[in-house]
N, C-alpha and C positions, 0 to 999 in steps of 0.2 A: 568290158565297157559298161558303164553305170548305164541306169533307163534313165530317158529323160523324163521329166514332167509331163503330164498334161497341159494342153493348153487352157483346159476348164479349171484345173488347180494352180496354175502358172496366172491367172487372172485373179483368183480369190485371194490369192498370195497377193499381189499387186494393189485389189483395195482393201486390205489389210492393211499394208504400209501405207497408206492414204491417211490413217486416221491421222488428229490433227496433233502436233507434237507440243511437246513440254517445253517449258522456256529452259533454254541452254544455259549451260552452265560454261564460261568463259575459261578460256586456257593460257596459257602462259605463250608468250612468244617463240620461247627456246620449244615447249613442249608441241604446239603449232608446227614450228618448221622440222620436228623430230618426226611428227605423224606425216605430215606432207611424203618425207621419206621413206616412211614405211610403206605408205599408201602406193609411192613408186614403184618399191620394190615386190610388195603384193601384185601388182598389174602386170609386172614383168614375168613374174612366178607363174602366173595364172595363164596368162597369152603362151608363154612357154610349154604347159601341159598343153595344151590345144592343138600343139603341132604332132602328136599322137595320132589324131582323129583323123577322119576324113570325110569330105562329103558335107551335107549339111551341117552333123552333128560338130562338124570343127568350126565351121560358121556360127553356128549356134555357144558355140562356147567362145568363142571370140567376143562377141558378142555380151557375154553375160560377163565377163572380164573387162569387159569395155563400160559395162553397165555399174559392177563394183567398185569401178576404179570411181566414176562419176559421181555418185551416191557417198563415197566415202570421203571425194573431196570437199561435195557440195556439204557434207555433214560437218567437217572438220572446221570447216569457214564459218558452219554456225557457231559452232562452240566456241570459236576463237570470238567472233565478235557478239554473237546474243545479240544481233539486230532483225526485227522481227520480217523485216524484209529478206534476209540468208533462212530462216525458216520457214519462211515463204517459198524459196527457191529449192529447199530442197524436196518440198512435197512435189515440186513442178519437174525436178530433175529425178523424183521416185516416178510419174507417170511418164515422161519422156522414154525413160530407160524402160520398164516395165512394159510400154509398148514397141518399142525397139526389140526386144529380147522375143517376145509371144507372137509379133510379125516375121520374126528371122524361124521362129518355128513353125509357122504357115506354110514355111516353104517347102516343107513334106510332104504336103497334100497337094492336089490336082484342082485343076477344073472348078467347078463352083464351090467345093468344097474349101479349099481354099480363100477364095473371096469370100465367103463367111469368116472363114477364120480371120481374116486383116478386118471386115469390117465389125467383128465385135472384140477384138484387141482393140480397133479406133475408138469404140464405143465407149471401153471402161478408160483410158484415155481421158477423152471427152467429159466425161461422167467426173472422173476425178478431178480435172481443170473446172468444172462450171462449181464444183462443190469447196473449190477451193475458192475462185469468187466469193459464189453466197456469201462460205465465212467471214472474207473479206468485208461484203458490203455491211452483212449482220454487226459485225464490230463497227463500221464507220457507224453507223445506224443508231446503233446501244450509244456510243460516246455522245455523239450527238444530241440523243434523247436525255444523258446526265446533265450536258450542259445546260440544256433549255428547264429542268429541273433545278438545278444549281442554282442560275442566274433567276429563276421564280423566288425561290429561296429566300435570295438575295435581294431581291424588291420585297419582300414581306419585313425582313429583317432592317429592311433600312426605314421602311415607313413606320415601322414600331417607334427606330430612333426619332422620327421626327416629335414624338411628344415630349421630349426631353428638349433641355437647350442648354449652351455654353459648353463647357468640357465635358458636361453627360455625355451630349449629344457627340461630340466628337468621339469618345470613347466609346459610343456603341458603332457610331460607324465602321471605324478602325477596327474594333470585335467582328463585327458582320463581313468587315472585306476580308477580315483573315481568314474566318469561318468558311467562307464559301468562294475563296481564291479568286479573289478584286484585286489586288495586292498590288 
């Protein structure tokens, strides 16, 4: 029987995969619903060893098979579509599972020990959901901030036009809306 993880290295693992991901790279339809299947038949593979085990440690693999199978779909959906919201989702379906998995190994331990253990599996959780906000709101924030740059820009650029007249003037404007997306 293999050792399992730590719960202290079963967490560092967890925000690890936290960090923020690379824009995906989009897949074919045929190639989409080939991984879908593969993904099937890995969960099945994986639940199947489990039934070895006994005790926690079969829960616990249940468990992290439940957790692969999740991870790889929610991964596959990104790469099919490269919408930034499926890569959103799958940092949120890496802490889901990652605290699903390090909870189901809490269940070794006793007593307060124990409730330590769930409440700092919740914690890196937690931790991972509010930092994936942040990111969130950081990027609304940053766009935000171009716009309001952009559109300054854009009044500088248009009051320039204004010392110009007749078709200058028009052509610089039409420069200036293209320049700084007035369009």
């Amino acid at each position: 029987m293999t050792q399992l993880p730590s719960l202290k290295s079963s967490l560092i693992v967890a925000a690890v995969l936290l960090l923020p991901l690379s824009q995906a790279a989009t897949l074919s339809k045929v190639d989409y619903k080939a991984g879908k299947s593969l993904i099937s038949t890995a969960y099945k593979a994986d639940k199947a060893a489990c039934h070895r085990l006994t005790a926690n440690a079969k829960d616990i693999c249940q468990e992290e098979a439940k957790a692969k199978e999740k991870m790889a779909l929610a991964e596959i959906e990104y790469s099919y579509t490269g919408k930034p919201a499926d890569g959103r989702k799958v940092q949120v379906v890496r802490a889901d599972t990652a605290y699903d998995v390090a909870k189901e190994r809490c269940d070794d331990q006793k007593g307060n020990a124990r409730d330590v253990c769930v409440k700092e599996a919740k914690a890196v959780k937690v931790k991972a959901l509010a930092d994936l906000t942040l990111e969130k709101k950081i990027g609304l924030a940053g766009q935000e901030s171009m716009d309001a740059k952009r559109d300054a820009d854009y009044k500088v650029a248009a009051e320039k036009c204004d010392a110009t007249t007749g078709d200058a003037k028009t052509n610089c404007i039409a420069m200036a809306k293209a320049k700084y997306g007035k369009i």
